[in-house]
C-alpha positions in Angstrom: -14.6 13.0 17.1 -12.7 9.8 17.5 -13.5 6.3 15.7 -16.8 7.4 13.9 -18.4 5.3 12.5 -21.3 5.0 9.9 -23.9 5.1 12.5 -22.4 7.8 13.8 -22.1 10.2 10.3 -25.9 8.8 9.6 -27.2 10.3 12.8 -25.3 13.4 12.3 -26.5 14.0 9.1 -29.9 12.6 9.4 -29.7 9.9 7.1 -30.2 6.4 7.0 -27.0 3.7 7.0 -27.8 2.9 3.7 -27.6 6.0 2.3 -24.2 7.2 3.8 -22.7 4.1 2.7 -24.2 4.9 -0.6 -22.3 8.0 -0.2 -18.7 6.6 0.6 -19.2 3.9 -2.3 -20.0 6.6 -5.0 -23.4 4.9 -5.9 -26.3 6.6 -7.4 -29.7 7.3 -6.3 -28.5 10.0 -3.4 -29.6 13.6 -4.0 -26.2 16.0 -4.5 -27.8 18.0 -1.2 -27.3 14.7 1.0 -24.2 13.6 -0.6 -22.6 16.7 0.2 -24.5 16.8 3.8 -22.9 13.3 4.1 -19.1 14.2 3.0 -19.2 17.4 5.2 -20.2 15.6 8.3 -17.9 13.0 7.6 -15.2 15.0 7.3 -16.3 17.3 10.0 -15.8 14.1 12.4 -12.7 12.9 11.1 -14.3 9.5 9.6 -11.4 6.7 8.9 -12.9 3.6 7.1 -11.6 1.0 8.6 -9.7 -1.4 6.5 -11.5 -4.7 7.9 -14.7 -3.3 6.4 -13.4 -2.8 2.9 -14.6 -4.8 -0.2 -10.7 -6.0 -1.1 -11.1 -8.4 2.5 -11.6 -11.8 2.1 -12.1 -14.5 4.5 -11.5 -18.1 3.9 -13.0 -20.9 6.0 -11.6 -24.6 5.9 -12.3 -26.9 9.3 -10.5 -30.0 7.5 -8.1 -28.6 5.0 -6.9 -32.3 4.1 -10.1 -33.8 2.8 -10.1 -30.4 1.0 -7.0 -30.3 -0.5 -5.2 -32.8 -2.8 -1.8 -32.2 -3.0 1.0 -31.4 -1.3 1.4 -27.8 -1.9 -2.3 -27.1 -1.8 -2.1 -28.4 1.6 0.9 -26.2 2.7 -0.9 -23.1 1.5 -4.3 -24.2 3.8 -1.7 -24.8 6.9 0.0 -21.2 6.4 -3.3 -19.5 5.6 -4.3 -21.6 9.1 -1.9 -20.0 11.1 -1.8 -17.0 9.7 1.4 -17.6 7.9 0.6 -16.4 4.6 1.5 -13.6 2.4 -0.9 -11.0 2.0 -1.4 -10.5 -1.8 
């Protein structure tokens, strides 16, 4: 299947959201039966994460970076990170 998703490997499996993302993030309190259920269906449908979702994303909000910011440099960063100039770390 093409761009599962969570909902999608949750039906599937007949589980809950919570509990298949419990699955993919290695957390405790799922029996081995469903985590195994989980995995197998997950593969079976060719599950991808996608990489917007992931924990490493961060989002930064600034409407007026220059009564943020106090110097020079600092607001040069909040101008490239604006226009999506800026490295990615």
């Amino acid at each position: 299947m093409k761009n599962s998703r969570i909902n999608d490997i949750a039906k599937t499996a007949g589980v809950s959201v919570s509990t298949v993302s419990r699955v993919f993030n290695n957390r405790p309190y799922v029996k081995e039966e469903l985590r195994k259920r989980v995995l197998e269906v997950a593969v079976d449908m060719d599950y991808t994460p996608k990489s917007m979702a992931r924990r490493d994303t961060i989002s930064i909000v600034i409407s007026r970076p220059d009564d943020f910011v106090s110097n020079n440099y600092e607001r040069s960063l909040v101008r490239s990170v604006r226009s999506g100039k800026a490295e990615r770390l």
